[in-house]
C-alpha positions in Angstrom: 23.5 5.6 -26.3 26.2 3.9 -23.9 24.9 2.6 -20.8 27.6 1.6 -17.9 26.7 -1.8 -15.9 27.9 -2.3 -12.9 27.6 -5.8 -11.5 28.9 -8.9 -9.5 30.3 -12.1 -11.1 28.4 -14.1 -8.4 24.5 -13.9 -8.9 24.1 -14.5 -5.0 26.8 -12.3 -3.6 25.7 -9.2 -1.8 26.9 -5.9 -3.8 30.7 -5.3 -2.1 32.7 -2.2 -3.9 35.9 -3.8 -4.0 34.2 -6.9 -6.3 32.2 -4.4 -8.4 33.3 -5.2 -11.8 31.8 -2.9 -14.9 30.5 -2.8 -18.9 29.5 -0.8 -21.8 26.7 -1.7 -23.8 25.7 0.9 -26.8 22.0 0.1 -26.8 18.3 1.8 -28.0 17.5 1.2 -24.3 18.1 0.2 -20.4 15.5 -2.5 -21.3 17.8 -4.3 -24.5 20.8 -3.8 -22.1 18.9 -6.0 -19.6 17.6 -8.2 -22.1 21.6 -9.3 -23.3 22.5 -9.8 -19.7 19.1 -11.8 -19.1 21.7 -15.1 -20.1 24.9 -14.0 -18.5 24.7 -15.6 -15.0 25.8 -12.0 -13.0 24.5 -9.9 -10.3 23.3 -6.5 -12.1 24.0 -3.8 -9.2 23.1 -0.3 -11.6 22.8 0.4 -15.0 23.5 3.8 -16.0 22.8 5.8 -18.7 26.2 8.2 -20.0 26.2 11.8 -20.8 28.9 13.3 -23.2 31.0 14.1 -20.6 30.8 11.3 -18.4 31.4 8.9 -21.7 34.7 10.9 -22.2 36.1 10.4 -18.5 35.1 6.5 -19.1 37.3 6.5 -22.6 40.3 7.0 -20.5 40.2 3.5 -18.5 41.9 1.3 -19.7 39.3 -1.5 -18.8 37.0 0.2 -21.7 35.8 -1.3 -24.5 32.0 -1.2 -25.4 29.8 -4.2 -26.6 26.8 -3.8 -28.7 23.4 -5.3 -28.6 
């Protein structure tokens, strides 16, 4: 499964939509997504779970390239 994390680069900053930065994590889970982040020092706003077509529209950015755990 691909999971989408949205998040801030700043632990402390307050979720602001202009400084929402994104991921893609191929995971088993939510929970081993979280786990691989546990280290990066990052605000997690949502992690979301990606249907066929959803992944598809994703593929498109240019900012896409998925990591696995």
């Amino acid at each position: 499964m691909v999971y989408k994390v949205l998040y801030q680069e700043l632990p402390e900053e307050i979720p602001v939509r202009e400084r929402t930065k994104s991921l893609y994590f191929e995971a088993e889970s939510e929970r081993q997504v979280r786990k691989e982040l546990a280290s990066r020092n990052i605000n997690i706003e949502f992690i979301q779970q990606l249907d066929e077509t959803h992944l598809e529209y994703e593929k498109q950015s240019p900012d896409y390239k998925v990591e696995s755990v």
